[in-house]
N, C-alpha and C positions, 0 to 999 in steps of 0.2 A: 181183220184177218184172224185166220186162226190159230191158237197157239200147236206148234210142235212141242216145244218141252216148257218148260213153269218149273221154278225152285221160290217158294213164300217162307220166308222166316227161315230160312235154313239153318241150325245150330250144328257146327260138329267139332267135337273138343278130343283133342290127344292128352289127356290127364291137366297138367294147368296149361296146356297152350289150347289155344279156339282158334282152329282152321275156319272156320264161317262162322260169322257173326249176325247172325239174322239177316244172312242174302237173300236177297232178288233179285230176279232175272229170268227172263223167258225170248222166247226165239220167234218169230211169226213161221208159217209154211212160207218159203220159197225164198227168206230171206239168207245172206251171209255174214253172221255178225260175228266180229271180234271181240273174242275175252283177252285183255291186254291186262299186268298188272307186274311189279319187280317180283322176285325171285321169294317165296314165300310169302304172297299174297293170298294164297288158295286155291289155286285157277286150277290145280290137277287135284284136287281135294272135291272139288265143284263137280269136275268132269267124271270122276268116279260114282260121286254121287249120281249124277243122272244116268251112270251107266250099269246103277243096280249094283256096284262092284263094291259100293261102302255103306255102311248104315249110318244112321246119323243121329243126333241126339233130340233135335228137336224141327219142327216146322212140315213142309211138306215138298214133295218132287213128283210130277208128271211127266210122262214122257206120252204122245199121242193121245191125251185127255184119259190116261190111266196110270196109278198111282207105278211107279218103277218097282220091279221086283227079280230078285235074279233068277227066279224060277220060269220067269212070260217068256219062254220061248218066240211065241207069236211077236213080241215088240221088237228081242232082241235080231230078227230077221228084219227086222225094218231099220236097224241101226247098224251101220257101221261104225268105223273106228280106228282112228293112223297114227299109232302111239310116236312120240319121239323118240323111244328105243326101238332098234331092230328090228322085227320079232316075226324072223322066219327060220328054216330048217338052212343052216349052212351045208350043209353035205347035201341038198335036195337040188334041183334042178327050178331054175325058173317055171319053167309048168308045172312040174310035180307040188311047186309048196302053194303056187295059187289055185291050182284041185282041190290041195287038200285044206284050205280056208274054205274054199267056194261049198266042198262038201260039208261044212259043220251047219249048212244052212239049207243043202240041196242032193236029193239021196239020188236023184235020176242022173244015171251016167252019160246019157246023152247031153241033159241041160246042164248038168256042170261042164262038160265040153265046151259048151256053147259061152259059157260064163269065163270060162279059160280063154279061148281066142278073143271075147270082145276085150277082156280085163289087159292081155297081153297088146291088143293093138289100140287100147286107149293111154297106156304111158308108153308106148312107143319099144318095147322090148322085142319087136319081133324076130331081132334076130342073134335074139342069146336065149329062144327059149330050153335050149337044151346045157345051156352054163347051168354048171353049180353057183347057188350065192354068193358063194365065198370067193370065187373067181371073180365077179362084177365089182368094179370103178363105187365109191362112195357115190356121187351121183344116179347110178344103177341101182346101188340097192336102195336107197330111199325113192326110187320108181316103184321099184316092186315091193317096197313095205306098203304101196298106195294101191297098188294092185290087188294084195292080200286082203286088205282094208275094206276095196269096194266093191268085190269082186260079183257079189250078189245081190247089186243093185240095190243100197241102202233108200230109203227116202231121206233119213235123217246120217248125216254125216260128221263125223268129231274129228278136226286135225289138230296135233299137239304139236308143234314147233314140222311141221315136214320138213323146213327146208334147212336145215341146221347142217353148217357146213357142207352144203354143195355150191360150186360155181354158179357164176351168174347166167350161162344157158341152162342150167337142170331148172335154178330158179325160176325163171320164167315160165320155164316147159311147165311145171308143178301149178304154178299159178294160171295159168292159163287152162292148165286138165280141170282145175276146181269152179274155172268161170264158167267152164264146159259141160261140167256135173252139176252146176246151176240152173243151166240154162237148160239142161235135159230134167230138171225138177228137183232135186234133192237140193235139200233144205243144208245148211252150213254150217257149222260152229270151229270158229279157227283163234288157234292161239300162236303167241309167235311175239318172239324180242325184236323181229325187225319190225319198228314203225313204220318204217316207208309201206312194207307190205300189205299193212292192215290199213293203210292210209287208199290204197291202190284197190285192195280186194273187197273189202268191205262194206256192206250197204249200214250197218250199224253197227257203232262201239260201245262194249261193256270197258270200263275201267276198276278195277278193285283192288283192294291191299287193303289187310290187316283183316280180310276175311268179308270187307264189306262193298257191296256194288255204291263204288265212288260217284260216278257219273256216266250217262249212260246217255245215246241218241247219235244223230250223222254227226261228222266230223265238222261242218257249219254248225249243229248243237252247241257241240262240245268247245270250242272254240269261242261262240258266244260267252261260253259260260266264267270264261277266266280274265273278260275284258281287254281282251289282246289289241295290238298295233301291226298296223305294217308299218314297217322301216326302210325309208328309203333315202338310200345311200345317194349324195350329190356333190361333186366339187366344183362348187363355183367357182368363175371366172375370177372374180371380183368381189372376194367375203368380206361381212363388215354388217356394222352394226343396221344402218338401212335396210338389206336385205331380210336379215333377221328380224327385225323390227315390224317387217311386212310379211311375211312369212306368220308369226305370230296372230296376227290378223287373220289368216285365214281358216274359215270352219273347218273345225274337224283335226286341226292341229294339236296337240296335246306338250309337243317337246322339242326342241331343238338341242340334240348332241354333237359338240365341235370331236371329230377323233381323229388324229394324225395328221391326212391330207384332206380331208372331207366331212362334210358335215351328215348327219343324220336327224332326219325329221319322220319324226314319230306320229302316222296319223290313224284316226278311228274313223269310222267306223273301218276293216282292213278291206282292202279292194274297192272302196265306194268313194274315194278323194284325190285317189293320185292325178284325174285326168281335172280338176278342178287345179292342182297345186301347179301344174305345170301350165296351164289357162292364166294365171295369173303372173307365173313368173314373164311368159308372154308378153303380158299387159305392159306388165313393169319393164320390160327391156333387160331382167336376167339373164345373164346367158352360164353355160356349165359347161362343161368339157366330160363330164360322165355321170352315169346315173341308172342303179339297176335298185328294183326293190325287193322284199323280203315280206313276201305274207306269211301269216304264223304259221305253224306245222302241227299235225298230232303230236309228235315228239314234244313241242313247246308245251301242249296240254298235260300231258303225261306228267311231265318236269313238276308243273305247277302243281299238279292233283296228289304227287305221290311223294315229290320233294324228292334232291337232288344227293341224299347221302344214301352211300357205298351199302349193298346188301348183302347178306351174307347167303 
């Protein structure tokens, strides 16, 4: 496939700190991959960089198989962009401030019309287009930061946290507009502290911190790669050392942890053994009284890759 953006060896230093440390990373056409990393990893260091907005010290960045520069007009229409702050006209009316994004890309008043009413009934605003911003619900305005954003039908698309602080229906609505804007072709780059999200949206994860692309691929990859367990939680009838004994015995088992009222048994490969453990507990005449499991999560990977102390 072919690549939308490319960053090789990326260097970029704020006097002795190095926000990238010789990153890589690239995007296929059509896909949605997530840049995930803690709080001073680089990720908006990354993002500026491929949007021409930063220079950088060392290595190279393309965007559309040419080098990024803030003067290409020509690329910077093909890219959109949904910052985590704000960044509209508070005093301006919902119409008025998606014109006036639509027109930094589109001089015909007709077609930016036209870019105005699709922009307005793809997040669903159409019936505050005459609100001022400042009057719309936190939920509202991060619609229409998305509206601003895409308003000129990017190919190439960059969200920085969109859903930050909104309720669990804008939530959805937002994720669902971006499966939407996939699936009409633009290409994705999403960043974002909720793992659930980029577990749900995402066709591929970049992980990073300390400026370097940690681990990168689908979330079966990535998971692979930390040699994880499912866990699954069982109170048997009748615990003891027999049980455990046999249990032990079986492929794929790696751990038996006694915890409160219930045991946990620790199996590998995740997903590929539970219908064996319970085949055999069968066999044996086991019986339980409950039993739900735990396959690993993105979240689990992240833990692993980036380590579990407070960031600043």
């Amino acid at each position: 496939m072919q690549n939308v953006c490319e960053m090789r060896q990326v260097v970029k230093r704020y006097k002795e700190v190095t926000a990238l440390d010789h990153f890589n990373f690239e995007i296929h056409e059509g896909e949605i991959v997530g840049l995930l990393g803690p709080n001073g990893s680089g990720k908006s260091t990354a993002i500026n960089c491929l949007l021409g907005l930063l220079a950088f010290d060392e290595g190279g960045v393309e965007v559309f198989g040419r080098p990024v520069s803030p003067d290409d007009m020509d690329m910077k229409q093909r890219i959109g962009f949904v910052p985590q702050e704000l960044s509209f006209f508070a005093e301006l009316s919902v119409a008025d401030n998606i014109r006036y994004f639509a027109g930094l890309y589109e001089s015909d008043n007709a077609r930016r019309d036209v870019m105005v009413s699709e922009a307005v009934e793809f997040v669903g605003l159409e019936k505050y287009v005459k609100f001022t911003a400042k009057k719309l619900s936190g939920g509202l305005k991060r619609r229409l930061n998305i509206a601003c954003g895409i308003a000129h039908h990017p190919e190439f698309v960059m969200f920085d946290e969109p859903t930050v602080a909104v309720d669990a229906q804008s939530r959805n609505f937002i994720l669902e507009g971006i499966k939407e804007m996939n699936r009409r072709g633009s290409t994705v780059l999403y960043t974002t502290h909720y793992l659930e999200e980029a577990q749900e949206l995402c066709d591929r994860i970049v992980i990073m911190d300390e400026g370097k692309n940690m681990a990168s691929g689908t979330l079966e990859e990535l998971i692979d790669l930390v040699d994880p367990t499912e866990a699954v939680h069982i109170a048997f009838s009748e615990p003891g050392d027999r049980v455990f004994n046999m249990i032990r015995e079986i492929p794929g088992v790696v751990d038996i942890q006694e915890e409160n009222n219930h045991t946990v048994i620790l199996l590998t490969p995740p997903g590929h053994r539970l219908s064996a453990l319970l085949e055999e507990l069968k066999n044996h005449h086991i019986s339980y009284t409950s039993l739900h499991s735990e396959l690993p999560t993105l979240n689990d990977v992240f833990l692993k890759l980036t380590g579990k102390a407070l960031r600043d």
